[in-house]
Biopython code that builds the backbone (N, CA, C, O; Angstrom):
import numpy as np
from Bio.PDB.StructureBuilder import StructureBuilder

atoms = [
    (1, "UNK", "N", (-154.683, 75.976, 5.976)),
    (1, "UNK", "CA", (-154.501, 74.561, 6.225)),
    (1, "UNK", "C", (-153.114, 74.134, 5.762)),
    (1, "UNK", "O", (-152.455, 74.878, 5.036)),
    (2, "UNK", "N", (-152.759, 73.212, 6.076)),
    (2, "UNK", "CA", (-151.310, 72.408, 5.716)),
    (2, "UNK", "C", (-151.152, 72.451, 4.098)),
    (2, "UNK", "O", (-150.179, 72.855, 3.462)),
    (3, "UNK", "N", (-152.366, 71.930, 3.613)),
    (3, "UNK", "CA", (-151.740, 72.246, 1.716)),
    (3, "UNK", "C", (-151.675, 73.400, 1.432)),
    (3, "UNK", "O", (-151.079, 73.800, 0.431)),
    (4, "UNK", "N", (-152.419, 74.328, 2.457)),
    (4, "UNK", "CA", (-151.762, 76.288, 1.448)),
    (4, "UNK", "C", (-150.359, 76.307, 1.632)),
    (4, "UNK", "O", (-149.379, 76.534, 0.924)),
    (5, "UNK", "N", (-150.673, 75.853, 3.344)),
    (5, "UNK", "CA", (-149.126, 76.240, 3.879)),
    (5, "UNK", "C", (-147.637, 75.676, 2.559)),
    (5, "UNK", "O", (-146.923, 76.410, 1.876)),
    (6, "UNK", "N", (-147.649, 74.566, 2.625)),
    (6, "UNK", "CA", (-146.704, 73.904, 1.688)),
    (6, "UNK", "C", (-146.904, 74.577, 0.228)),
    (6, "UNK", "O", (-145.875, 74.531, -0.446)),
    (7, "UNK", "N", (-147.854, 75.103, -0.310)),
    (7, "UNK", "CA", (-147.809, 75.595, -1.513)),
    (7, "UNK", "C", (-147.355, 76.766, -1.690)),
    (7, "UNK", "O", (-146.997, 77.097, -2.821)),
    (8, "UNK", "N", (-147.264, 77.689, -0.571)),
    (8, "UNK", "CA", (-147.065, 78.689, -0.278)),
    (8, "UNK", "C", (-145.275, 78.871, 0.073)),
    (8, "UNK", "O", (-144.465, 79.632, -0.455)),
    (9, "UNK", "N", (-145.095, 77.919, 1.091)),
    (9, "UNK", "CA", (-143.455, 77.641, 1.138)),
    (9, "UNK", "C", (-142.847, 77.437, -0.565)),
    (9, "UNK", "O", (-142.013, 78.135, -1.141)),
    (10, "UNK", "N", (-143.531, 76.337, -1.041)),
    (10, "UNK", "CA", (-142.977, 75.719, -2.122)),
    (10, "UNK", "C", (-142.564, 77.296, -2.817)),
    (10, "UNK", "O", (-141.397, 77.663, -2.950)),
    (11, "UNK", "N", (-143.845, 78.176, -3.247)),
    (11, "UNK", "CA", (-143.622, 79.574, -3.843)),
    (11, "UNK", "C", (-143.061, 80.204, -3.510)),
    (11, "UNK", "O", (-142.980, 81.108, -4.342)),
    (12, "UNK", "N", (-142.071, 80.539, -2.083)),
    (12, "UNK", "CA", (-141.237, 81.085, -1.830)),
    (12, "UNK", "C", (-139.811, 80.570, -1.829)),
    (12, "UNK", "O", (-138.761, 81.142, -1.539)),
    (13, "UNK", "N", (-140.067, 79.302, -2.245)),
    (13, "UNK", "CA", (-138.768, 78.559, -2.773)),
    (13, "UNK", "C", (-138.123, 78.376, -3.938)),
    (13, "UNK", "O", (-136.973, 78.009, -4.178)),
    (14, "UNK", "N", (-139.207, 78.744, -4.772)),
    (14, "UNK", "CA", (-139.276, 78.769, -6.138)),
    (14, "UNK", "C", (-138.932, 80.254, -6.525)),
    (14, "UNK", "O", (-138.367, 80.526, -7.584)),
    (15, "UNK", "N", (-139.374, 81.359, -5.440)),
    (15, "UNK", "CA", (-139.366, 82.707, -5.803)),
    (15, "UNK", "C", (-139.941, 83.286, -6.617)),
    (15, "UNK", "O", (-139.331, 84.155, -7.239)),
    (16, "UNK", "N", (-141.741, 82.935, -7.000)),
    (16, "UNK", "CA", (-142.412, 83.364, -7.537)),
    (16, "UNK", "C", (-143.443, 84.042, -6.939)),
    (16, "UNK", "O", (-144.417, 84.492, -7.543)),
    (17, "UNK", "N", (-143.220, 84.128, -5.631)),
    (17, "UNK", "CA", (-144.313, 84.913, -4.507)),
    (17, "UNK", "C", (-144.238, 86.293, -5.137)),
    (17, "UNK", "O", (-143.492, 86.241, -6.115)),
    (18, "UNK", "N", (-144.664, 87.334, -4.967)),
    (18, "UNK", "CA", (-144.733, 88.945, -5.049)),
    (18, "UNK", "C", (-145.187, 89.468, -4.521)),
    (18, "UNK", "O", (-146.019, 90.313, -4.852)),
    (19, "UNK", "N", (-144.617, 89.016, -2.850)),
    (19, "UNK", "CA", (-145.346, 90.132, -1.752)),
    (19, "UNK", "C", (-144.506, 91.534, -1.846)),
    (19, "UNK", "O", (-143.446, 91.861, -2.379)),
    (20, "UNK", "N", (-145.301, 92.064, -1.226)),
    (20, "UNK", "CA", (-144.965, 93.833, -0.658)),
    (20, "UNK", "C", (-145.733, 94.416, 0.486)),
    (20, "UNK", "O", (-146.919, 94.671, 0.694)),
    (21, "UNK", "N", (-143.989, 94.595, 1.515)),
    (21, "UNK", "CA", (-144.795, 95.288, 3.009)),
    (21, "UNK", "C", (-144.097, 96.613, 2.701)),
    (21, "UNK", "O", (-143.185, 96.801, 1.895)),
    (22, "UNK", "N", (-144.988, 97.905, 3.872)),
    (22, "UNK", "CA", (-144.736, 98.584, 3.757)),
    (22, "UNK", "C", (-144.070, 99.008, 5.146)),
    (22, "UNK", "O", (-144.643, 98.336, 6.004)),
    (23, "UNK", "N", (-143.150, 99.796, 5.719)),
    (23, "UNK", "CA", (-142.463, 100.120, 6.632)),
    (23, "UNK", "C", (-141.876, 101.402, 6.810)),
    (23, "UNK", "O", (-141.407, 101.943, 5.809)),
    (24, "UNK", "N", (-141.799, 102.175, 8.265)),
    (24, "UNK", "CA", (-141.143, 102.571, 8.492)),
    (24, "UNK", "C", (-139.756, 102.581, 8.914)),
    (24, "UNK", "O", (-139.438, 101.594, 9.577)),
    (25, "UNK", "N", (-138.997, 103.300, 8.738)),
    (25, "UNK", "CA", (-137.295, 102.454, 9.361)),
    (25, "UNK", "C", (-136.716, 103.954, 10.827)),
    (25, "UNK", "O", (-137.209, 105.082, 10.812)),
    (26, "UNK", "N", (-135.924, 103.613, 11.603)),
    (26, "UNK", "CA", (-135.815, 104.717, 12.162)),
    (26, "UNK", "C", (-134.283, 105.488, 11.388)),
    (26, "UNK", "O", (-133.188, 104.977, 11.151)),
    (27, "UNK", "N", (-134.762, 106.802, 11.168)),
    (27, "UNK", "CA", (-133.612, 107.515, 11.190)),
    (27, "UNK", "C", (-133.618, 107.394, 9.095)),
    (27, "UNK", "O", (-134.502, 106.806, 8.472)),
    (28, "UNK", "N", (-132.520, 108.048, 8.499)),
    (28, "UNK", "CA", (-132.892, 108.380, 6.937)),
    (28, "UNK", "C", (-131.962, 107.180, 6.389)),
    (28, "UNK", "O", (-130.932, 106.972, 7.030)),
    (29, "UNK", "N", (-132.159, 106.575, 5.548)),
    (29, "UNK", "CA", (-131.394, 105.192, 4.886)),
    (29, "UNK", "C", (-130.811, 105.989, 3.521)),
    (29, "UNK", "O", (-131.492, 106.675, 2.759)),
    (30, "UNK", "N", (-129.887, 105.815, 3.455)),
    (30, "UNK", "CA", (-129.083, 106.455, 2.684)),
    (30, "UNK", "C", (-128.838, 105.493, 1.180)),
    (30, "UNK", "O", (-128.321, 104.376, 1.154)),
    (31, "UNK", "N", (-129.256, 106.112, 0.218)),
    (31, "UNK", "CA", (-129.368, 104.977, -1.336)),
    (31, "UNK", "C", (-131.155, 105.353, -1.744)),
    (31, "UNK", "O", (-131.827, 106.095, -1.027)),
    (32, "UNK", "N", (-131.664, 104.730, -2.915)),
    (32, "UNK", "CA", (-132.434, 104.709, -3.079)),
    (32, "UNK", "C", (-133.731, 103.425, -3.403)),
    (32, "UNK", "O", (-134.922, 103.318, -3.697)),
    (33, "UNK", "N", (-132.645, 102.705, -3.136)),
    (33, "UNK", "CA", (-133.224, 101.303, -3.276)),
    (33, "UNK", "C", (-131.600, 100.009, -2.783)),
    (33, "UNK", "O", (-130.401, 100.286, -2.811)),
    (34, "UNK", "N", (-131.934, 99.348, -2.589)),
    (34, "UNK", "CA", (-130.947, 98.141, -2.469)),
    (34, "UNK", "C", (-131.572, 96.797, -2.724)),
    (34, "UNK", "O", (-132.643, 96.646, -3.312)),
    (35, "UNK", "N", (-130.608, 95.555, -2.098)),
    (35, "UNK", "CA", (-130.799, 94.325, -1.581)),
    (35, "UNK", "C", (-129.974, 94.096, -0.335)),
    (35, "UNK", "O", (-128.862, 94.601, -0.180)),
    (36, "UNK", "N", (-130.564, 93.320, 0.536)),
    (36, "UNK", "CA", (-130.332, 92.512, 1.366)),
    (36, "UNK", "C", (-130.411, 91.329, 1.873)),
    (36, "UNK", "O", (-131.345, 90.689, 2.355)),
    (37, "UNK", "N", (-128.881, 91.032, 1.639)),
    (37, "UNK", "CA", (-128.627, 88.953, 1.626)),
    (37, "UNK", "C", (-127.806, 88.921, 2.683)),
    (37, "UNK", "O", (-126.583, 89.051, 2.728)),
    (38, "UNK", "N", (-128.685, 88.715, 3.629)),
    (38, "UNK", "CA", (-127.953, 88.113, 5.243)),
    (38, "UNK", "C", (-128.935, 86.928, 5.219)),
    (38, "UNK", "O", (-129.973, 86.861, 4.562)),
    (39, "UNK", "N", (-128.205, 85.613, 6.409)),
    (39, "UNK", "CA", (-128.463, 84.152, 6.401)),
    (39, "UNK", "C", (-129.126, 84.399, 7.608)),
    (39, "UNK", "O", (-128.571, 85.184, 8.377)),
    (40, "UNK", "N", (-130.307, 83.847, 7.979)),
    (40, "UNK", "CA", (-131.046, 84.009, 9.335)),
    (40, "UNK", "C", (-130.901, 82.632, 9.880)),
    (40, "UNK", "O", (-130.866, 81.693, 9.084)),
    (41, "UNK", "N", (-130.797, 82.384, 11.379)),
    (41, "UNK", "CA", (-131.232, 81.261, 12.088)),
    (41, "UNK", "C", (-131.650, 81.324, 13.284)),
    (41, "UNK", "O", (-131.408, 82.222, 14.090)),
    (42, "UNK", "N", (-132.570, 79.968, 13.514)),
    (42, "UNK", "CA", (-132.998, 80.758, 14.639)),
    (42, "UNK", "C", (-131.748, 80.439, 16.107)),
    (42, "UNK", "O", (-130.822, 79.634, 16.202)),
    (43, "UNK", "N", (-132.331, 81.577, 17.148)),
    (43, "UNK", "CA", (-131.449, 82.059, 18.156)),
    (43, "UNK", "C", (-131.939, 80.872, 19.303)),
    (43, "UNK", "O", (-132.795, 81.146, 20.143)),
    (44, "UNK", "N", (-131.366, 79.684, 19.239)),
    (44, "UNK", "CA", (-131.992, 78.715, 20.105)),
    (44, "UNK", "C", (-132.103, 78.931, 21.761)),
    (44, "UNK", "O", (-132.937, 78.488, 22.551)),
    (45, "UNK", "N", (-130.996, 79.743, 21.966)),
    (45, "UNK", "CA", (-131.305, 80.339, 23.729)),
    (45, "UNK", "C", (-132.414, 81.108, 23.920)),
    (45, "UNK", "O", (-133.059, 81.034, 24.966)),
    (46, "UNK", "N", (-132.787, 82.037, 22.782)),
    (46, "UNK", "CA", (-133.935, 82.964, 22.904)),
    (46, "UNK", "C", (-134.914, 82.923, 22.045)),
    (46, "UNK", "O", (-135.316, 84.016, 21.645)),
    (47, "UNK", "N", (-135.579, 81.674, 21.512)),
    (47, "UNK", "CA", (-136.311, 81.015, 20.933)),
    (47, "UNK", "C", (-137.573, 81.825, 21.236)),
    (47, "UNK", "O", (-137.762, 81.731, 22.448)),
    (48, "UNK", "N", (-138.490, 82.556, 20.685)),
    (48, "UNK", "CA", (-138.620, 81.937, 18.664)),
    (48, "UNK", "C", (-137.893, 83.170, 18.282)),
    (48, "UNK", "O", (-137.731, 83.424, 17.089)),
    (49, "UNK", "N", (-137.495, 83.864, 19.102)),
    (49, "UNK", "CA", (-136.130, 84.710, 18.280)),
    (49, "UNK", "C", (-135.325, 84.321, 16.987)),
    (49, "UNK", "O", (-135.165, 83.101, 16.954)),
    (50, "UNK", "N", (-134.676, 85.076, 15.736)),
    (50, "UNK", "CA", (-133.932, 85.020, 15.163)),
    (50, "UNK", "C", (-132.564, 85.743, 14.781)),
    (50, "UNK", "O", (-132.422, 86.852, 15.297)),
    (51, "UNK", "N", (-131.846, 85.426, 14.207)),
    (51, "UNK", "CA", (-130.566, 85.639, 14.456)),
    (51, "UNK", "C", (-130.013, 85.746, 13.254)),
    (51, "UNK", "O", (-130.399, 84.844, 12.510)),
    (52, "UNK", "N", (-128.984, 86.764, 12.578)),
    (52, "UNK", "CA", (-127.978, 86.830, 11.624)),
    (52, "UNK", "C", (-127.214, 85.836, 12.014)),
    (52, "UNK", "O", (-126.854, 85.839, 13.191)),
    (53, "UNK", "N", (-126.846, 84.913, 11.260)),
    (53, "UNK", "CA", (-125.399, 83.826, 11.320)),
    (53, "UNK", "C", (-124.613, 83.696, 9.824)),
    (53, "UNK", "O", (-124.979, 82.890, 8.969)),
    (54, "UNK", "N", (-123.606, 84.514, 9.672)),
    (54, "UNK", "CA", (-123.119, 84.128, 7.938)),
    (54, "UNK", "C", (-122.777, 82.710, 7.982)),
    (54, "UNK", "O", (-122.657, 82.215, 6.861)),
    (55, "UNK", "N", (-122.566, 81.837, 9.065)),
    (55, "UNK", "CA", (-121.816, 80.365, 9.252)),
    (55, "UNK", "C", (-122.376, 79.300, 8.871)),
    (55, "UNK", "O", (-122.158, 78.416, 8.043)),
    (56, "UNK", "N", (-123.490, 79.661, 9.976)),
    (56, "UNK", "CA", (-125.031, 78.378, 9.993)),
    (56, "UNK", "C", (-126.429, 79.160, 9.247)),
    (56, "UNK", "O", (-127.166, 78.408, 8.609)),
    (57, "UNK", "N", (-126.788, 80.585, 9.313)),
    (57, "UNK", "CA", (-127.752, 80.992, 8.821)),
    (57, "UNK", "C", (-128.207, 80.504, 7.317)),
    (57, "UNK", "O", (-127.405, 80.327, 6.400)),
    (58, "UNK", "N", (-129.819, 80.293, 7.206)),
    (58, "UNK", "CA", (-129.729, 79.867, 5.735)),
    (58, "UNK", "C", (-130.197, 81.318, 4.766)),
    (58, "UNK", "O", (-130.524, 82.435, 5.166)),
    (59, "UNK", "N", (-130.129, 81.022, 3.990)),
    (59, "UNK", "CA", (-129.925, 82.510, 2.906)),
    (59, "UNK", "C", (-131.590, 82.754, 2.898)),
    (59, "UNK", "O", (-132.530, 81.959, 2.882)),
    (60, "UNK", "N", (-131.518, 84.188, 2.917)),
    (60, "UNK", "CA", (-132.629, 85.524, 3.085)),
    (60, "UNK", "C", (-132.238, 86.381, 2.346)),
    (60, "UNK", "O", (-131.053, 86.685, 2.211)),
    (61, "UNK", "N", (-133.324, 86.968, 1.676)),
    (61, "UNK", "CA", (-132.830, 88.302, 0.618)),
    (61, "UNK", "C", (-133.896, 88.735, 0.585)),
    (61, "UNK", "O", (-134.866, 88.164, 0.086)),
    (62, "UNK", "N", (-133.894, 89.916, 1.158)),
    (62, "UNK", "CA", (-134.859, 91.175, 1.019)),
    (62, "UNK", "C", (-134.400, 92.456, -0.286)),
    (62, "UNK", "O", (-133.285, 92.921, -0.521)),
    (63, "UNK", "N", (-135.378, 92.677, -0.776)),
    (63, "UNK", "CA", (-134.607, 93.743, -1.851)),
    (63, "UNK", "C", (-135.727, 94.807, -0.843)),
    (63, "UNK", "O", (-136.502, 94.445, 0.042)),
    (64, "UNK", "N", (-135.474, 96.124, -1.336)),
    (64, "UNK", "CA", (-135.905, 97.370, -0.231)),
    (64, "UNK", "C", (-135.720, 98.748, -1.329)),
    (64, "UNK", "O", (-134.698, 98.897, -1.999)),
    (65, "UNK", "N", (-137.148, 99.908, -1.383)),
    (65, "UNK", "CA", (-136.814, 100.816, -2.086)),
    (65, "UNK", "C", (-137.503, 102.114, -1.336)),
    (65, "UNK", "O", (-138.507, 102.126, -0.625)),
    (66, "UNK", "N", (-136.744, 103.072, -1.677)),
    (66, "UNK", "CA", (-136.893, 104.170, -0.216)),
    (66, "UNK", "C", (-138.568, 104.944, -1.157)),
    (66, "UNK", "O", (-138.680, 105.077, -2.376)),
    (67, "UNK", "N", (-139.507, 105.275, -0.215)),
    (67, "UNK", "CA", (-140.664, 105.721, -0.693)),
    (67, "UNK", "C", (-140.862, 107.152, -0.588)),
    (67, "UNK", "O", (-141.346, 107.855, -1.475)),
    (68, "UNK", "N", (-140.252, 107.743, 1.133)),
    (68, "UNK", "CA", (-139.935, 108.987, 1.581)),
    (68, "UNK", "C", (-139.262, 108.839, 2.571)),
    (68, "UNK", "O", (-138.931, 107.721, 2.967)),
    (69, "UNK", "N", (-138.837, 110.256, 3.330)),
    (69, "UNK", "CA", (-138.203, 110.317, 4.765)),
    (69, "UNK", "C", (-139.403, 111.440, 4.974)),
    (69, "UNK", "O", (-139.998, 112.243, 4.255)),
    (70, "UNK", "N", (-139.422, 111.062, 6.297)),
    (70, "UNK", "CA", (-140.980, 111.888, 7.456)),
    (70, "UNK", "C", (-140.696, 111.701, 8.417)),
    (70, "UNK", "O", (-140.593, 110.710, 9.140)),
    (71, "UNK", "N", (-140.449, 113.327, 8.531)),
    (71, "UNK", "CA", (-139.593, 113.216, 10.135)),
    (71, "UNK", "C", (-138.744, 112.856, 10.717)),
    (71, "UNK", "O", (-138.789, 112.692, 11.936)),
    (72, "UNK", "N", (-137.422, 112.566, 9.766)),
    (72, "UNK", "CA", (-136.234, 112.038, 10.256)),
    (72, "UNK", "C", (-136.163, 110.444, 10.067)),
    (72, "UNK", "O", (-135.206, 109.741, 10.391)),
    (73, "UNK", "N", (-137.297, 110.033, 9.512)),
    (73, "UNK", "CA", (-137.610, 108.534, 9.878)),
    (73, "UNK", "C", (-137.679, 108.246, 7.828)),
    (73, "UNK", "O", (-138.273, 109.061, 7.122)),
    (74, "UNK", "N", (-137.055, 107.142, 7.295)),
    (74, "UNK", "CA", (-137.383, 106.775, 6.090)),
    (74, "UNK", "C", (-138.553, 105.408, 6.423)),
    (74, "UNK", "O", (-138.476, 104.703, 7.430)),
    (75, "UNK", "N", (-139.687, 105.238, 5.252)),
    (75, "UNK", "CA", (-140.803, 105.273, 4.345)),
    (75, "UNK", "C", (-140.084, 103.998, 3.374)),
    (75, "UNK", "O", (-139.651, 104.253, 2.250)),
    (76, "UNK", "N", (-140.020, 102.567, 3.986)),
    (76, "UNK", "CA", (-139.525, 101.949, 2.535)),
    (76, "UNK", "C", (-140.685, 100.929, 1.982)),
    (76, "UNK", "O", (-141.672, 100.797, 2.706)),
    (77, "UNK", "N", (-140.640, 100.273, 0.872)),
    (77, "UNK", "CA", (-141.237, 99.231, 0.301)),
    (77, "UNK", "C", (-140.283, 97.979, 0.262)),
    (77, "UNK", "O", (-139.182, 98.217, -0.235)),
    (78, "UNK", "N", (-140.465, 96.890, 0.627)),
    (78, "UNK", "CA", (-140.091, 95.674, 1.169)),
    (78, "UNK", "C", (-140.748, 94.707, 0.051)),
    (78, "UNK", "O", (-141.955, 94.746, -0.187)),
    (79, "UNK", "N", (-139.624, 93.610, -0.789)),
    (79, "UNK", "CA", (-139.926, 92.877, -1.519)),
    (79, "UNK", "C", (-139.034, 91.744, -0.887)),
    (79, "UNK", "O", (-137.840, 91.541, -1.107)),
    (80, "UNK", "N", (-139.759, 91.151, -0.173)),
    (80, "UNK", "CA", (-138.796, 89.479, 0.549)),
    (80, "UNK", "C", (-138.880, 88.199, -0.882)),
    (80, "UNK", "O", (-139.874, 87.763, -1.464)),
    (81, "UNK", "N", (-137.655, 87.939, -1.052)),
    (81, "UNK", "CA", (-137.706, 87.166, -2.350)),
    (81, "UNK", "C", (-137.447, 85.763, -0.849)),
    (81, "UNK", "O", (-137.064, 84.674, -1.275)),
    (82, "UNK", "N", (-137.552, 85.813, -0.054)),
    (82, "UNK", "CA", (-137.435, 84.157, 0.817)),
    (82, "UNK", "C", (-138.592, 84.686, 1.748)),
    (82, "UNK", "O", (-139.175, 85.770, 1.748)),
    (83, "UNK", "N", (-138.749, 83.461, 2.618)),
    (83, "UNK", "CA", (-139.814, 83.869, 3.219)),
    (83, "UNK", "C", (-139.393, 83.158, 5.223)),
    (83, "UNK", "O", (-139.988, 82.392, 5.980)),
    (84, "UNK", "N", (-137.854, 84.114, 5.340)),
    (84, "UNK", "CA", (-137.579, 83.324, 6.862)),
    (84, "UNK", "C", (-138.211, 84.227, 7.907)),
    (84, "UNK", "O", (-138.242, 85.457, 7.869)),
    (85, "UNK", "N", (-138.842, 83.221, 9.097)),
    (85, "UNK", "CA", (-139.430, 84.005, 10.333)),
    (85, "UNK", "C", (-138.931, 85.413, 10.135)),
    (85, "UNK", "O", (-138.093, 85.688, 9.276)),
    (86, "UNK", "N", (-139.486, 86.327, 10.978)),
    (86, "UNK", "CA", (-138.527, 87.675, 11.074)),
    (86, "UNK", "C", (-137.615, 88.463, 10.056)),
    (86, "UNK", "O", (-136.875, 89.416, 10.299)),
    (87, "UNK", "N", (-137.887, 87.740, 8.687)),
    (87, "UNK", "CA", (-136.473, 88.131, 8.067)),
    (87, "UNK", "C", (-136.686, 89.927, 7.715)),
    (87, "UNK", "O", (-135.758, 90.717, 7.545)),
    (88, "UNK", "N", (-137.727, 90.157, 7.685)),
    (88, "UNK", "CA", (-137.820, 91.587, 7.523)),
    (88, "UNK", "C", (-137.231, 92.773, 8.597)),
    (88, "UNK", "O", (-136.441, 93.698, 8.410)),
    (89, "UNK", "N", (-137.972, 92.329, 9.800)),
    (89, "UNK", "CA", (-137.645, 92.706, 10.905)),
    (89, "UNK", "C", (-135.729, 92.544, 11.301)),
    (89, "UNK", "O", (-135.145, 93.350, 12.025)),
    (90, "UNK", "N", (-135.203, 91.610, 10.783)),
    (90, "UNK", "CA", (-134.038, 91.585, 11.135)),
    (90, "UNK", "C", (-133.062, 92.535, 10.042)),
    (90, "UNK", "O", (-132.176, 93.320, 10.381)),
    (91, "UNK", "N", (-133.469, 92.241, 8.757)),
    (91, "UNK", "CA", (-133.226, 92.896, 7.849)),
    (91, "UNK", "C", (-133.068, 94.408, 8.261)),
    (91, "UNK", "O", (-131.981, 94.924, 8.520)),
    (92, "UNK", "N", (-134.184, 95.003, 8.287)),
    (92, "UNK", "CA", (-134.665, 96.403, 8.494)),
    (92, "UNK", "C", (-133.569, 96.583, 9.740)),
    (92, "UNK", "O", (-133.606, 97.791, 9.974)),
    (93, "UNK", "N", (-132.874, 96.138, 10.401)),
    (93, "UNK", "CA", (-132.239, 96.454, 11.790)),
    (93, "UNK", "C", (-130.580, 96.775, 11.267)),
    (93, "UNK", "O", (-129.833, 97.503, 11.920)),
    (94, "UNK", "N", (-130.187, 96.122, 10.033)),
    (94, "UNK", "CA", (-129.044, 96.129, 9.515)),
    (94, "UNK", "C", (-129.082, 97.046, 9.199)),
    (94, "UNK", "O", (-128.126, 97.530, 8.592)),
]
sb = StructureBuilder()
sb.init_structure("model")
sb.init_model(0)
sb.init_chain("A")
sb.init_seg("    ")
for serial, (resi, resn, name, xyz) in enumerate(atoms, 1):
    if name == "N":
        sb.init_residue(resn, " ", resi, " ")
    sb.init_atom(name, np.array(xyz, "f"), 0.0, 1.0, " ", f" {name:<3s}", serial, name[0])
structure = sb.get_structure()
């Protein structure tokens, strides 16, 4: 309902959420953990698409830690400290 929803934003604004997805990525990611702070917005021609913008994008930060590589393919764990549409999915593409 509308009050999780807002309580739930509010916690990802605050940055006290502690989700964790799990993912495959294609091909081996080189490091053993990072962060990732790219600004997302959305892509208004190709709506509900989203979009890297360092200009207009608002700030996204994924932190990311490698679990395995299988099969040529790395195995990561995904900690989104924001919570924008897609930001994983766009993330993971960088």
């Amino acid at each position: 309902d509308k009050k999780a929803l807002n309580t739930v934003q509010r916690q990802f604004e605050a940055q006290t959420t502690r989700k964790v997805y799990e993912a495959v990525v294609m091909g081996e990611v080189s490091g053993n953990q990072g962060c990732i702070n790219l600004p997302i917005i959305v892509d208004w021609p190709n709506r509900p698409r989203q979009m890297i913008s360092h200009t207009d994008g608002r700030y996204a930060l994924t932190r990311w830690q490698k679990l395995s590589v299988e099969n040529g393919n790395t195995r990561v764990a995904l900690f989104p400290k924001t919570g924008r549409s897609h930001q994983l999915r766009l993330h993971m593409q960088q």
